[in-house]
Residue frames relative to the residue before (quaternion, step in Angstrom):
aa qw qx qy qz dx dy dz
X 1.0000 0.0000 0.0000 0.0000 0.00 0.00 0.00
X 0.3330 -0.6706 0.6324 0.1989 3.91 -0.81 1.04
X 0.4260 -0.6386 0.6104 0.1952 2.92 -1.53 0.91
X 0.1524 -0.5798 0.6838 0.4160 4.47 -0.21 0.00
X 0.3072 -0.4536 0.8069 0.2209 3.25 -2.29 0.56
X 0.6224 -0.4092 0.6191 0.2487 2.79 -2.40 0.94
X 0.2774 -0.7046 0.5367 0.3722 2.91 -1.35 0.42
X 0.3668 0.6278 -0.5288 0.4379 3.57 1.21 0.30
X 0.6677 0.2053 -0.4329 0.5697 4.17 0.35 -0.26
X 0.1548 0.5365 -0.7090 0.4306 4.11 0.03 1.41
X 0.2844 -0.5181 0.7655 0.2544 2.94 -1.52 0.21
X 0.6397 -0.4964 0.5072 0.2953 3.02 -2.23 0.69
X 0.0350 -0.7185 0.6720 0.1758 3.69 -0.99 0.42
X 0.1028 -0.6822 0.7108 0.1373 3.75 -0.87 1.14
X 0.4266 -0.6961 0.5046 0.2810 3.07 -1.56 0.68
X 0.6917 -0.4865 0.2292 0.4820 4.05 -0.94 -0.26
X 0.5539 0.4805 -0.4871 0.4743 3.57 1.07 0.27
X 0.6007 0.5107 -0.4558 0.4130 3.81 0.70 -0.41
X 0.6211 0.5732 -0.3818 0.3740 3.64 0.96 -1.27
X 0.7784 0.4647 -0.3062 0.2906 3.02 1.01 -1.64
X 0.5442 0.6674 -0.2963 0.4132 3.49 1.24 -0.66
X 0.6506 0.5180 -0.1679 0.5293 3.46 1.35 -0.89
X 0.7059 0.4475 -0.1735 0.5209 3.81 1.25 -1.08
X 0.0815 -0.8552 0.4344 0.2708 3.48 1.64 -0.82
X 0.3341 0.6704 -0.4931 0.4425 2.89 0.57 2.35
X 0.7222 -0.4117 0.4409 0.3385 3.39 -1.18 0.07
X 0.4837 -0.5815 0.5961 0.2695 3.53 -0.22 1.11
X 0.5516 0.6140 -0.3490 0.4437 4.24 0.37 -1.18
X 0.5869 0.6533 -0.2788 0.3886 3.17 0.59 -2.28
X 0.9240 0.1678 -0.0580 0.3386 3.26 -0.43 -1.87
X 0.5665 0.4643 -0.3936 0.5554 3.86 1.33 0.23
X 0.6057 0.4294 -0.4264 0.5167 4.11 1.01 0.45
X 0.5577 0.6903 -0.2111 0.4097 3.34 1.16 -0.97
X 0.8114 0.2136 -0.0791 0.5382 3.24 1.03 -1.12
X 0.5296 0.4340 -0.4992 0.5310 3.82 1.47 -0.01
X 0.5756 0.5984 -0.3501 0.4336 4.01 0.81 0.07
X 0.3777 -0.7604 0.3438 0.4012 3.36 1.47 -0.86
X 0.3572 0.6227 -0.5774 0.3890 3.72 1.23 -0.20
X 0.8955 0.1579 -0.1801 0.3751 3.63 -0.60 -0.23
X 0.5747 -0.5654 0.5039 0.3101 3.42 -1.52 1.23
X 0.0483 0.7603 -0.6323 0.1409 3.68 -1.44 0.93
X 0.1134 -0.7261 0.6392 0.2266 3.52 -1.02 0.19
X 0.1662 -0.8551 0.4839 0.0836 3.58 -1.10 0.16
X 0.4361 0.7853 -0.4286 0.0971 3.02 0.46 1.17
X 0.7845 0.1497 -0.4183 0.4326 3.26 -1.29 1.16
X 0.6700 -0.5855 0.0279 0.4556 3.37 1.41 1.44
X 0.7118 0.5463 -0.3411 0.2802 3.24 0.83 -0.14
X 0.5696 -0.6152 0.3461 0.4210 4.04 0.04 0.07
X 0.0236 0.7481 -0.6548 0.1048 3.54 -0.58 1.28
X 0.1690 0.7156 -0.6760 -0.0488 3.48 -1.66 0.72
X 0.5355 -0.5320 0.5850 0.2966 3.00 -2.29 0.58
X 0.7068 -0.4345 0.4467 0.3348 2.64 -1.84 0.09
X 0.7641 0.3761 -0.3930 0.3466 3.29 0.75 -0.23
X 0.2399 0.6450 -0.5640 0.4564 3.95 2.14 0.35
X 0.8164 0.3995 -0.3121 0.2764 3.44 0.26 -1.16
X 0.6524 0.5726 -0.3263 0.3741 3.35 0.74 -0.50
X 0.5709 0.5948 -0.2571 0.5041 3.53 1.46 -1.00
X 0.5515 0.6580 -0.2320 0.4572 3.39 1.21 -1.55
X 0.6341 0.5913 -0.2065 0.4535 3.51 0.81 -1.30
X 0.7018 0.5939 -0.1278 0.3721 2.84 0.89 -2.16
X 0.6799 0.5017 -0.1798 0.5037 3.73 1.03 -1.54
X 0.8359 -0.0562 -0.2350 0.4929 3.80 1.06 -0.23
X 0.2022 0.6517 -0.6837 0.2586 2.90 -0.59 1.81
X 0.5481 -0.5892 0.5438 0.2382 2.92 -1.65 0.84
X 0.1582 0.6844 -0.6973 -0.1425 3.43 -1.33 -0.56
X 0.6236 -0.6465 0.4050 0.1705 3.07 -1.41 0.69
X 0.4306 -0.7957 0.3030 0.2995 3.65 0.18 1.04
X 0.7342 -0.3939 0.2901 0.4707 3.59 -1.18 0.43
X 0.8413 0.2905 0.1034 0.4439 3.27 0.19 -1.71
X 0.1051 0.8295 -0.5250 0.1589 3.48 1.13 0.85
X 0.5316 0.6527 -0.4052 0.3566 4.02 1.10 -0.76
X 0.9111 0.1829 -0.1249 0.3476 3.29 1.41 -1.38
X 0.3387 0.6730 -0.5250 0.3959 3.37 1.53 0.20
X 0.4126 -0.7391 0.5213 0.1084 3.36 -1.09 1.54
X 0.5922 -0.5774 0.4110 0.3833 3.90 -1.19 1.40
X 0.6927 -0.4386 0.5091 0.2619 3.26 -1.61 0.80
X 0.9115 0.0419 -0.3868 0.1332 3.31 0.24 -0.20
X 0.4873 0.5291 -0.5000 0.4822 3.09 1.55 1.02
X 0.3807 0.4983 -0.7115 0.3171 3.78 0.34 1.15
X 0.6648 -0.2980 0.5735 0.3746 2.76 -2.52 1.11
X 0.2054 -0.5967 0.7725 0.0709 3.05 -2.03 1.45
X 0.4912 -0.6038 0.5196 0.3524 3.46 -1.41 0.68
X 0.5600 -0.6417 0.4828 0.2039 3.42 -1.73 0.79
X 0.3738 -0.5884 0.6149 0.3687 3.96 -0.38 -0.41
X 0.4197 -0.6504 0.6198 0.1292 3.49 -0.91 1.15
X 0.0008 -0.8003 0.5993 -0.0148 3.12 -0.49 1.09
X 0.2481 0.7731 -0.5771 0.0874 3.71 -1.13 1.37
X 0.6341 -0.6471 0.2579 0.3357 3.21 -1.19 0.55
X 0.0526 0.8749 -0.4776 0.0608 3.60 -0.27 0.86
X 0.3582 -0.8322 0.3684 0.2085 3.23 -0.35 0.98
X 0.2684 -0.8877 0.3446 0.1458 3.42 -0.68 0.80
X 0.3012 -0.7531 0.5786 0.0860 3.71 -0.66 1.24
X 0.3369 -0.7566 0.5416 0.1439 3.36 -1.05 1.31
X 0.1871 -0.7966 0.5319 0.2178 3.74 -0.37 0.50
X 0.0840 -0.8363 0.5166 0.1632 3.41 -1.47 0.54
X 0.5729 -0.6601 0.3449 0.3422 3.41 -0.68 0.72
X 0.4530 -0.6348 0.5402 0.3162 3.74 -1.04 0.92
X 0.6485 -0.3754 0.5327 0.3934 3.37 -1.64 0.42
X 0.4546 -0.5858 0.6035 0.2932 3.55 -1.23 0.27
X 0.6072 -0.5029 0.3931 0.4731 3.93 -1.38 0.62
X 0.7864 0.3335 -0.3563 0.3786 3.61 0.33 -1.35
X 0.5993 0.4610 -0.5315 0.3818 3.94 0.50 -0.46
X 0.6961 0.5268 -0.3901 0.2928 4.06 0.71 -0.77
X 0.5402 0.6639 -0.3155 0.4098 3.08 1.98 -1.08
X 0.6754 0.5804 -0.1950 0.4111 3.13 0.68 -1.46
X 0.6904 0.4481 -0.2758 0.4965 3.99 1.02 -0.79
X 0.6381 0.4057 -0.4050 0.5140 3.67 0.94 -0.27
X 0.5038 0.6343 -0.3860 0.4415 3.38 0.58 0.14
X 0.7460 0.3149 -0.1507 0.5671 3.00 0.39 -1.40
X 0.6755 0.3924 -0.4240 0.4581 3.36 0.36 -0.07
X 0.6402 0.4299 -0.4893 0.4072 3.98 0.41 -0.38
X 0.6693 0.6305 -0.2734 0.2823 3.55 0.90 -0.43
């Protein structure tokens, strides 16, 4: 014999405006995010739905943390900046084609 579940023991599904509102983001943000696959989602009857725990993970997946060795990682602005590779390359001038209607138009006038 099955037992029916409440539908109170459901979890909550919030949709992507609640996350975003909750993530302070762009409703966009979190409905590209998750058609890309970076973020945990369920989808039913097509539309994006998450638990509380999508959101927490979500959180979880971008955070920062402060590296190991933070004492010696040297200040932005005294890192070595890359140079521009400079070589010799020879340069071709390009020219624009005739548009369709100005070429159309000259064969015409010329068969005539």
């Amino acid at each position: 014999m099955k037992v029916r579940q409440k539908i109170t023991d459901l979890p909550q599904l919030y949709s992507a405006a609640d996350v975003a509102q909750a993530l302070r983001c762009s409703e966009w943000w979190v409905k590209e995010q998750a058609r890309r696959g970076r973020i945990p989602f369920t989808k039913p009857g097509g539309s994006y739905r998450f638990t509380a725990e999508h959101v927490a993970e979500i959180t979880r997946i971008f955070e920062s943390r402060p590296t190991e060795s933070s004492s010696a990682a040297v200040p932005v602005s005294q890192a070595p900046r890359r140079r521009a590779a400079t070589t010799a390359v020879s340069v071709t001038s390009l020219k624009a084609r005739t548009p369709r209607r100005a070429r159309h138009g000259q064969s015409q006038s010329a068969a005539a």
